[in-house]
N, C-alpha and C positions, 0 to 999 in steps of 0.2 A: 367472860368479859365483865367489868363492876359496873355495876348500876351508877358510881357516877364519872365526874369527867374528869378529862386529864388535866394534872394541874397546870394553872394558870402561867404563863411564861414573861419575864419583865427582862429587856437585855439594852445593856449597857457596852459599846464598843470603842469606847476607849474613857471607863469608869476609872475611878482612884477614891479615894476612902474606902473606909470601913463597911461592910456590908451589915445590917441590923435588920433584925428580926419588927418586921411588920406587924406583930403583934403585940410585944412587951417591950421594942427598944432597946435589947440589950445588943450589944457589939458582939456578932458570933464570928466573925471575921475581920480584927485588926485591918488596917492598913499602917504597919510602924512594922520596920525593918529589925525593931530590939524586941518583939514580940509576934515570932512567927505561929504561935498553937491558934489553934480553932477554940473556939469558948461555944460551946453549945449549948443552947438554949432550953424548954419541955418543949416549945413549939418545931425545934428544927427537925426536920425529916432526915437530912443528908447534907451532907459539903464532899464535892468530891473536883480535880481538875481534872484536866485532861489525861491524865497519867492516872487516873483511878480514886477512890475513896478516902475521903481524911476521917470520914464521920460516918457509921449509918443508926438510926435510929432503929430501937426492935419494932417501932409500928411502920416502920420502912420497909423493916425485912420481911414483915409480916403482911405487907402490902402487893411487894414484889414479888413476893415467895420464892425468900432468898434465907430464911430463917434458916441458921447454923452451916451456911457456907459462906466460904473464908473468902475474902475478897479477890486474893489471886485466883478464885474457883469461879469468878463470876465474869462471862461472855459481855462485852455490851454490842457485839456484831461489829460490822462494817463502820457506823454512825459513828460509832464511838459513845462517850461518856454521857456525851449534852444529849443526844437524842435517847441514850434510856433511861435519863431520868425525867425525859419529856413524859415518858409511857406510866409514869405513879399517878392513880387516881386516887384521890382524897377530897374529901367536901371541903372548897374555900380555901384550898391549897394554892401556893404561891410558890415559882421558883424563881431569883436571880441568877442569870447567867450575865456573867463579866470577862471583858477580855483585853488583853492587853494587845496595844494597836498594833500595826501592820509594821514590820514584817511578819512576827511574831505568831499572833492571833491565839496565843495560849489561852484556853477558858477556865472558867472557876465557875463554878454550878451550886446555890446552895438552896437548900427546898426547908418548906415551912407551912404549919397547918396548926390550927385553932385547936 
């Protein structure tokens, strides 16, 4: 297990804008319908929905000890998505989880570290 703790969680349930990076401000997740890619930041860990991974970082994969497997190769159990990327420890890490409201309740996951 790491010595340190599991990153910090912020959740938003019925969020709209853009998601940025708590650390440098930049826009790693538009909110604009004419600009669907992810913009990843040095600080971003990961962006992933519900349906699996848009983004992973190699000190992500190196975190989760997921280095050089392919994202359809990786289990996130029963929970699903939002709860394993609950489980990455990193010092002063930061995750947004956003969702679009009910009925829906689709999630968007994106993780961030110094």
């Amino acid at each position: 297990m790491s010595k340190h703790p599991p990153i910090q969680r912020v959740e938003f349930c019925s969020h709209s804008g853009p998601i940025c990076c708590p650390f440098c401000g930049r826009i790693v997740l538009p909110d604009d319908d004419t600009d669907p890619a992810v913009h990843p930041c040095s600080h971003t860990l990961f962006i992933a929905t519900d349906e699996g991974f848009e983004f992973r970082s190699s000190r992500f994969d190196a975190l989760m000890e997921i280095k050089g497997i392919e994202d359809q190769d990786i289990d996130p159990g029963d929970d699903g998505w939002d709860a394993y990327t609950d489980r990455v420890c990193c010092p002063d890490s930061v995750k947004i989880a956003s969702f679009i409201p009910a009925p829906s309740g689709f999630g968007c996951y994106v993780g961030f570290a110094p």
